[in-house]
N, C-alpha and C positions, 0 to 999 in steps of 0.2 A: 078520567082514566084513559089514558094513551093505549093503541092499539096494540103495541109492543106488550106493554103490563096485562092487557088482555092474551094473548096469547103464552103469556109466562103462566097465568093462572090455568089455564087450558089444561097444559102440558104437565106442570104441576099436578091438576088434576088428574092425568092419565096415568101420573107415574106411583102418585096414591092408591087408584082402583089398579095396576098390573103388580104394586108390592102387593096388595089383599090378598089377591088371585096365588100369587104364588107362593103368601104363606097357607090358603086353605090346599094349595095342590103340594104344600112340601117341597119346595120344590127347590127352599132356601135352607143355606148352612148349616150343620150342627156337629160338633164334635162328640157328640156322646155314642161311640161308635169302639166296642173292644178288639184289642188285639188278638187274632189268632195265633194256634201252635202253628208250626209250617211243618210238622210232621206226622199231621194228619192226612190221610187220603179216603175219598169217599169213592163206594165200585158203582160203577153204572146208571142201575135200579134206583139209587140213594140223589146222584147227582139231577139225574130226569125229576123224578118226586119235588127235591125242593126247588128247580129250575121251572117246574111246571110244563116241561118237553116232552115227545115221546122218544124212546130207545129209537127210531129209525130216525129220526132229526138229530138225536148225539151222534148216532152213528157216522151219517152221511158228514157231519161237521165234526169229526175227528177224522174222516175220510180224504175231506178237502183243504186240511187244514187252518180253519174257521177257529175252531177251539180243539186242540189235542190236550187231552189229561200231562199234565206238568209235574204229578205225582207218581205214575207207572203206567208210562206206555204196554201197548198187548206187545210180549214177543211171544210169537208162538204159539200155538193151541195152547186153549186152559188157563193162558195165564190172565187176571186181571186186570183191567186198566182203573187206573186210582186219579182220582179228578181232585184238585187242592179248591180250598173255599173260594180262590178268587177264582179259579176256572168255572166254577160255579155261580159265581153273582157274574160273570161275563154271557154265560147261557141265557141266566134271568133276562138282564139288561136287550139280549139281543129277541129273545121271546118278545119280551114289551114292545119295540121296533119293529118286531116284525108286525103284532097284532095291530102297529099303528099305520101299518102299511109301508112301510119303507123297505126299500129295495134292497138284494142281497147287496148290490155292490157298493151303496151304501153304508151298508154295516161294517161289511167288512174292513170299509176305510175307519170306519167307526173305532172298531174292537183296535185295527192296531194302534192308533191313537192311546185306545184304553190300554194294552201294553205296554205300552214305552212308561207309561206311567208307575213308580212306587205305588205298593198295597195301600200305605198310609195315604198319599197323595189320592187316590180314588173317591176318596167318600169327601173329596173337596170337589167335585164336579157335578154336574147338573149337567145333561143331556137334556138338547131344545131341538125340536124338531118341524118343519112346516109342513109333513109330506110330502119332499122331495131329498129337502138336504139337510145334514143333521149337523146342530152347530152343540161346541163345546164350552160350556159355562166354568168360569173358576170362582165368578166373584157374583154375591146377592144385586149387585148394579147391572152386569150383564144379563143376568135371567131378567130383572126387570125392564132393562132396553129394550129386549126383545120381544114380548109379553108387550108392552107398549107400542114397540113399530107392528106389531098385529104380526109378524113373521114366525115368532115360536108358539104353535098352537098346542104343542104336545111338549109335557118334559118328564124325563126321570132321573129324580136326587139319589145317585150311586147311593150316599150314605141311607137313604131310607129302604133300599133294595139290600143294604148291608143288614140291614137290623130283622129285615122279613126273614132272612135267608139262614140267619144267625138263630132263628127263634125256629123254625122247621127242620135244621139240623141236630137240634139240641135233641131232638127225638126221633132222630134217625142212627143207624149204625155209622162208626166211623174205623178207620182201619188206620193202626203208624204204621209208619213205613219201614223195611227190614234193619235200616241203619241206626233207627231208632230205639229197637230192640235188641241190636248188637250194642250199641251205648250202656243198654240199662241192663244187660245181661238176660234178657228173657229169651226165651225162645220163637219159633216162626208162627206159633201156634196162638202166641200170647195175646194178640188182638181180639180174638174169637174168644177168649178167657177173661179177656179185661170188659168184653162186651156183655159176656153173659154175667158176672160179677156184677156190673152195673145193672143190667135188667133185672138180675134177683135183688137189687138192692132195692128199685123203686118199685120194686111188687110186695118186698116185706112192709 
């Protein structure tokens, strides 16, 4: 055996043990990921909770424009800010980043990347990360290049951050939004009525 055919087997070999790797980390493909209403918004309390953030981190990153609520900005005392599910898996995604050490200014190249992107388009990406610079995965070949060159030590599969975030909101409060309620003729009151409705439904 030629030294070439040795180093094919090597390599082969690396690229076997970094696919393992990132199917125990998730860290590959999967469409089984549902659509949301886009006329949901979640207040504050709601959006921290399944984001895993505190209120003074939403805060400061609606402040600096990191993440602003995309469902109802604050105008004015009293009023509340309503956060849409993908402003909320963009929280998560950036919590995870942070916890892995990565730099604000990092991220924030990060997140607008993660905007320009389609809702659906989202949970086709994979976030790889070295500790420095964070690269953008679309395809299970790329996560495994990288995982392979030893460069992505960290990753996280949008879609699997879709599915956590999808299962901690299902039991949290959600609020439509007033245009939505002018569509179906309800009143401004009606989320708070559609919420407690449903709470007495899962206590009968």
């Amino acid at each position: 055996m030629g030294a070439g055919e040795n180093e094919q087997d090597q390599a082969s070999g690396e690229a076997a043990r970094a696919a393992e790797e990132a199917v125990e980390q998730g860290l590959l493909f999967t469409d089984d990921v549902s659509p949301l209403p886009s006329d949901t918004g979640y207040r504050g309390p709601t959006a921290c909770n399944a984001a895993g953030i505190t209120y003074r981190q939403l805060d400061y990153w609606a402040r600096t424009g990191l993440v602003e609520p995309t469902v109802r900005g604050a105008t004015g005392s009293g009023s509340q800010r309503l956060y849409s599910f993908r402003d909320i898996l963009i929280l998560k995604v950036i919590k995870r980043l942070l916890d892995a050490g990565i730099s604000l200014q990092q991220i924030r190249s990060a997140v607008q990347h993660l905007r320009a992107r389609g809702t659906d388009d989202l949970t086709r990406v994979t976030l790889m990360s070295d500790g420095v610079s964070v690269y953008e995965c679309t395809s299970n070949d790329e996560v495994i290049d990288l995982l392979q060159g030893g460069q992505g030590v960290f990753g996280i599969a949008i879609g699997g951050v879709w599915r956590e975030i999808e299962g901690t909101l299902a039991e949290l409060p959600s609020e439509r939004t007033a245009e939505a309620d002018a569509q179906s003729g309800e009143g401004p009151h009606s989320s708070d009525e559609l919420a407690a409705r449903r709470a007495a439904r899962k206590i009968g």
